[in-house]
FIKOLZA-1660 file (N, C-alpha, C; in steps of 0.1 Angstrom, whole numbers, plus 5000, padded with zeros to 4 digits):
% residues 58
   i   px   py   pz ch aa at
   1 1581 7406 7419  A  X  N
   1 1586 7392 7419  A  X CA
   1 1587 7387 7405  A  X  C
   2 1602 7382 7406  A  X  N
   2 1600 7379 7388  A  X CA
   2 1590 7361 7385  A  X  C
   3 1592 7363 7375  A  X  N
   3 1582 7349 7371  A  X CA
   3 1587 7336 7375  A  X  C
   4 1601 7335 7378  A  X  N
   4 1602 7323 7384  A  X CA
   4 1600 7321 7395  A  X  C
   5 1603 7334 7404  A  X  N
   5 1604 7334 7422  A  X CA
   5 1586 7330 7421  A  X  C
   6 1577 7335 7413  A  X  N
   6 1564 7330 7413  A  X CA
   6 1556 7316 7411  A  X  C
   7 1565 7307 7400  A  X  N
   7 1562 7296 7397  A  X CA
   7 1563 7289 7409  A  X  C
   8 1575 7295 7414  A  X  N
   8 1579 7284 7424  A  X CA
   8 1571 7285 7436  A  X  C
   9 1571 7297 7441  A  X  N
   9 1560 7303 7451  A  X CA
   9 1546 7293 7447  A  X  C
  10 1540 7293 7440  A  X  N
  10 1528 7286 7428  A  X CA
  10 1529 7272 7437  A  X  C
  11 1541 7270 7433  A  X  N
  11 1546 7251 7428  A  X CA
  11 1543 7245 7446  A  X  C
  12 1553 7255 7453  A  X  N
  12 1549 7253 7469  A  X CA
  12 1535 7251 7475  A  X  C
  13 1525 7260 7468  A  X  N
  13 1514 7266 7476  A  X CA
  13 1507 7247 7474  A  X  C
  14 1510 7244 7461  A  X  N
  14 1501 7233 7454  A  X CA
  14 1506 7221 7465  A  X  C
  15 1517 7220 7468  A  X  N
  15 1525 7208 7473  A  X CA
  15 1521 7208 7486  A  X  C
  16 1520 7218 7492  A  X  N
  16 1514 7222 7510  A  X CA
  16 1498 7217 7511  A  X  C
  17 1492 7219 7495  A  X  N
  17 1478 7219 7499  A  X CA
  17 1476 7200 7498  A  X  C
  18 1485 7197 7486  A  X  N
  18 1484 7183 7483  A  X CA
  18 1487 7172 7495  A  X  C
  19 1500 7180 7503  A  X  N
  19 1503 7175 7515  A  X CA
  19 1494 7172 7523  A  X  C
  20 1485 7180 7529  A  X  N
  20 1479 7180 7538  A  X CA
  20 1465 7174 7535  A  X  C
  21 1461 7177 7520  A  X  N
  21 1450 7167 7522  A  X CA
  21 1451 7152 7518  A  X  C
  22 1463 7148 7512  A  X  N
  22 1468 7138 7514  A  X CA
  22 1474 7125 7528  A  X  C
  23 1477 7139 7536  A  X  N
  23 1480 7133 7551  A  X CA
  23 1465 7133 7556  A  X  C
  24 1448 7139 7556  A  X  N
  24 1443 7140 7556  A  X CA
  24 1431 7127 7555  A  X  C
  25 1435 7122 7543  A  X  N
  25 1431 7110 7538  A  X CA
  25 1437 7096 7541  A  X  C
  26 1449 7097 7546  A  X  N
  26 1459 7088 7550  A  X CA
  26 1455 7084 7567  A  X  C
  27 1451 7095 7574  A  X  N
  27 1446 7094 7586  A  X CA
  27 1434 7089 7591  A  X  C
  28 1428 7091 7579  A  X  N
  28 1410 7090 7578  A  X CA
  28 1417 7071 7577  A  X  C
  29 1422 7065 7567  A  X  N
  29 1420 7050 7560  A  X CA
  29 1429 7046 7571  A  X  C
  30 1440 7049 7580  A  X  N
  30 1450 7044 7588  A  X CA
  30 1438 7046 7607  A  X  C
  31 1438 7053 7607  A  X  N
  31 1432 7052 7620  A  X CA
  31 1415 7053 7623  A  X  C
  32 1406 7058 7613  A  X  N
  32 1393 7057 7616  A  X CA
  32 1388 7043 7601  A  X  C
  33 1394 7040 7596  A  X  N
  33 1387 7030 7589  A  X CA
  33 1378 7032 7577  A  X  C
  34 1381 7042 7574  A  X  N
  34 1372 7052 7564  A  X CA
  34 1377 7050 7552  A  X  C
  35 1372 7045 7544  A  X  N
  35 1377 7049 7527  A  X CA
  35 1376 7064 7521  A  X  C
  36 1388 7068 7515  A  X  N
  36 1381 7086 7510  A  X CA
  36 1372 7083 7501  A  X  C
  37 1365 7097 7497  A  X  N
  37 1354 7097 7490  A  X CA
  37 1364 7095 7476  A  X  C
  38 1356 7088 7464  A  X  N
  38 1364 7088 7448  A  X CA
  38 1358 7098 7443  A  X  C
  39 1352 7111 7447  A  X  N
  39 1354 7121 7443  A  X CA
  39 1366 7128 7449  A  X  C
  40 1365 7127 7464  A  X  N
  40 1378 7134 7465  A  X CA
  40 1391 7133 7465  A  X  C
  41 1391 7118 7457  A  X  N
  41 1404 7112 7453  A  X CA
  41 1408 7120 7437  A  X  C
  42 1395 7120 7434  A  X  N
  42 1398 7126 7421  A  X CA
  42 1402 7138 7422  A  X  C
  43 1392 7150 7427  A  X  N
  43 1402 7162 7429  A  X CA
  43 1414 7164 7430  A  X  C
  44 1420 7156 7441  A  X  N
  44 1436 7157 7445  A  X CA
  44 1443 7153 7432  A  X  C
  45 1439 7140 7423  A  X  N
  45 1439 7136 7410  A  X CA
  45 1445 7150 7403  A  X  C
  46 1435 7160 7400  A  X  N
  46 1434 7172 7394  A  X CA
  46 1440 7179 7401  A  X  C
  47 1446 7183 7408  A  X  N
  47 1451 7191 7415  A  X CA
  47 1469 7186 7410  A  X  C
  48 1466 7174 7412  A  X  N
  48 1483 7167 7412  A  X CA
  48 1483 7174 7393  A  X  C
  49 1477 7171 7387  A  X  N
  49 1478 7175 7372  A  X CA
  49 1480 7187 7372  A  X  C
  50 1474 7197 7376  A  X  N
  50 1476 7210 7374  A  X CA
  50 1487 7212 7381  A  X  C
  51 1493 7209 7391  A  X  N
  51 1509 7209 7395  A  X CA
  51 1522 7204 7384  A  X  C
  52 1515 7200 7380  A  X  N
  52 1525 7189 7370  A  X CA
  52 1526 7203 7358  A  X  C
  53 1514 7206 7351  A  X  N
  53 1517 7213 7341  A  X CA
  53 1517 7227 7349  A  X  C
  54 1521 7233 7355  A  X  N
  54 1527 7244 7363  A  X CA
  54 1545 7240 7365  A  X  C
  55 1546 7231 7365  A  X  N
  55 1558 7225 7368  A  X CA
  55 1565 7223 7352  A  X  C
  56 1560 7217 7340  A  X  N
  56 1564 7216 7328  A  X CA
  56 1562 7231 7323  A  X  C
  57 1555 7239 7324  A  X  N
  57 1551 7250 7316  A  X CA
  57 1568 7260 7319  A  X  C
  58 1574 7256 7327  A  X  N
  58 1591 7262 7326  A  X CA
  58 1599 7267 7315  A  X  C
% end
């Protein structure tokens, strides 16, 4: 696989994971009344960054 069919492969995997724990957290504050944890706001935080510079590193 050449190196871009991978970044992008990469870029997807990060966007599916962000998705979902994003829809994840969205379900928790919209139907059970839960605030997420601010750790695990942070992660996704970091997560969103390390997508970003996977995304610039082009």
């Amino acid at each position: 696989m050449t190196n871009i069919k991978q970044k992008k492969e990469n870029v997807k995997m990060h966007l599916k994971d962000l998705r979902q724990n994003l829809k994840k957290m969205h379900l928790e504050v919209t139907e059970e009344l839960i605030l997420p944890n601010p750790s695990d706001v942070k992660d996704l935080m970091k997560k969103m960054d390390k997508l970003l510079k996977l995304i610039e590193s082009k």
